[in-house]
C-alpha positions as CSV (number, residue, x, y, z in Angstrom):
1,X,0.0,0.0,0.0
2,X,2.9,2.2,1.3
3,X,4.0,2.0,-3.0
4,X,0.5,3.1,-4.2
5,X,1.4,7.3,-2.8
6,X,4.3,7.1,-5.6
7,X,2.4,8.5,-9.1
8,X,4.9,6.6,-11.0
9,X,3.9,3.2,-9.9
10,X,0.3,3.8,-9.5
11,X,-0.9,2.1,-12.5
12,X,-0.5,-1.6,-13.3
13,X,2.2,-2.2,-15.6
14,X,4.8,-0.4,-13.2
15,X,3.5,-1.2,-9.8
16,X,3.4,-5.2,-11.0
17,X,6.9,-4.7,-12.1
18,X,8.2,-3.2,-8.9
19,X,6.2,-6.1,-6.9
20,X,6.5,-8.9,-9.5
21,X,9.6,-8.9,-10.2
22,X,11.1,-10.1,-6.7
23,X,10.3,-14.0,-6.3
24,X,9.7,-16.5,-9.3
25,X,6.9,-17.8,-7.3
26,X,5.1,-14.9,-6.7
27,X,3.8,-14.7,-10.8
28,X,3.2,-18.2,-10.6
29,X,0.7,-17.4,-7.6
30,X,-0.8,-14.0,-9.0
31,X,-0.7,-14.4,-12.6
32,X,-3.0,-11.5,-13.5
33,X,-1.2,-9.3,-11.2
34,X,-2.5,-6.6,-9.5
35,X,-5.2,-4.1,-10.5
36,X,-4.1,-0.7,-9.5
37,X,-7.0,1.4,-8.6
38,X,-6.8,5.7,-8.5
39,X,-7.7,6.9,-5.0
40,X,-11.3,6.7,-3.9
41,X,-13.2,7.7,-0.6
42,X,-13.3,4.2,1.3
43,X,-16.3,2.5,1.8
44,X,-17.9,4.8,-1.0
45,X,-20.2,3.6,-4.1
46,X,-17.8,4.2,-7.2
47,X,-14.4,2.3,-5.3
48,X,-17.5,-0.7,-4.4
49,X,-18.3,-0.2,-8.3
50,X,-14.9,-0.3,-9.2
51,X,-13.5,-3.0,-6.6
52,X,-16.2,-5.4,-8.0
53,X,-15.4,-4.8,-11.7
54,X,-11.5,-5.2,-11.1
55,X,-12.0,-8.8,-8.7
56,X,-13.4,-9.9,-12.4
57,X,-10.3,-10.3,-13.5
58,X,-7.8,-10.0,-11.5
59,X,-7.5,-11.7,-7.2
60,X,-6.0,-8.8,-6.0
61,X,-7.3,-5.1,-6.3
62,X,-4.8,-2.5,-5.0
63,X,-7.3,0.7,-3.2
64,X,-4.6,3.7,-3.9
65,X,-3.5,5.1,-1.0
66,X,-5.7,2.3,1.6
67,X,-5.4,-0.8,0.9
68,X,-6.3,-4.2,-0.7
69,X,-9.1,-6.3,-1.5
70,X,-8.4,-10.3,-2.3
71,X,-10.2,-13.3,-3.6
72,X,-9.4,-16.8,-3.8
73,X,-11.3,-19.8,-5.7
74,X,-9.7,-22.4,-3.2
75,X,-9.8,-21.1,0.2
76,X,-8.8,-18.3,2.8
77,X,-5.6,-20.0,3.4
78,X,-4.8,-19.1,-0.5
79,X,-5.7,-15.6,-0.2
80,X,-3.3,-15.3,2.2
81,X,-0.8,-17.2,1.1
82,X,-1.1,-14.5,-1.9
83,X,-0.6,-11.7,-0.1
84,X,2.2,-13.2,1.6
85,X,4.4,-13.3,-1.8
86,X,3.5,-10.1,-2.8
87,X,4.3,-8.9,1.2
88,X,7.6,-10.0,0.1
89,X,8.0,-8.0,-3.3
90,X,7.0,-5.1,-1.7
91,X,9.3,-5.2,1.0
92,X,12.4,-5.4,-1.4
93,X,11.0,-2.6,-3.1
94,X,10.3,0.1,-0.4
95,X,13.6,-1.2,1.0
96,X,15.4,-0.3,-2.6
97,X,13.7,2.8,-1.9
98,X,14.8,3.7,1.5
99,X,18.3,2.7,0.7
100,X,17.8,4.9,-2.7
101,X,19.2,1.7,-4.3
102,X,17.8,-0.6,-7.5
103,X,18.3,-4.1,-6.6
104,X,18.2,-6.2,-9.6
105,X,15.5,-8.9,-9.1
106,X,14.4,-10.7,-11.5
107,X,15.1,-9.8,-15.2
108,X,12.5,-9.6,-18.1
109,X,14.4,-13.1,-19.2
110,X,14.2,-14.7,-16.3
111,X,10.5,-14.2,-16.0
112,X,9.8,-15.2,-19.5
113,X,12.1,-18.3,-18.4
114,X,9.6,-19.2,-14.9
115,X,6.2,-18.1,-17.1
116,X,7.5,-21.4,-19.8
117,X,8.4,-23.6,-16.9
118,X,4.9,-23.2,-15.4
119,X,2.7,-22.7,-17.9
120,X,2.1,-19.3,-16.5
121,X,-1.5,-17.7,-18.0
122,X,-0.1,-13.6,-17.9
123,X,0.3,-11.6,-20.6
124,X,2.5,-9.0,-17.7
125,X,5.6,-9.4,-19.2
């Protein structure tokens, strides 16, 4: 949540490459990614509107500047388990901030590489 008061990653594309791009396993759990959503009054109609349009397609919606919303087909345990890996991605990634460094994480190649191991179903990279 703490990445979602940065303008620059507040879209998809560039907030699931700051997250994604930490652990192989954590595409392979969230295929779809994230769905960034722009700042809207909690607990309001248009971010319920917009929350329920976004769960669609993706399992986890990001609430700019609040929090998250996630879904799982299986069970609880797997909605946690989700938010867990991208816990993890997030952490390397404010710390890179903090530090004012760019670890390398994963590269473009390497993700191509995990997405044809596991049969990955994302079009995110």
């Amino acid at each position: 949540m703490t990445l979602s008061h940065l303008p620059e990653l507040r879209n998809d594309r560039d907030f699931n490459r700051t997250i994604l791009r930490w652990e192989p396993e954590t595409l392979v759990q969230v295929p779809a990614g994230i769905k960034v959503l722009d700042f809207m009054v909690p607990g309001g109609e248009e971010l319920g509107r917009a929350n329920v349009e976004a769960l669609r397609t993706h399992q986890i919606v990001l609430w700019s500047k609040h929090g998250i919303m996630v879904r799982s087909d299986v069970s609880p345990l797997s909605a946690v388990d989700k938010v867990e890996y991208l816990e993890a991605g997030a952490t390397y990634a404010c710390r890179d901030l903090a530090t004012g460094s760019r670890g390398e994480g994963l590269t473009d190649e390497e993700l191509h590489r995990v997405i044809e191991a596991f049969g990955v179903p994302t079009d995110l990279f």
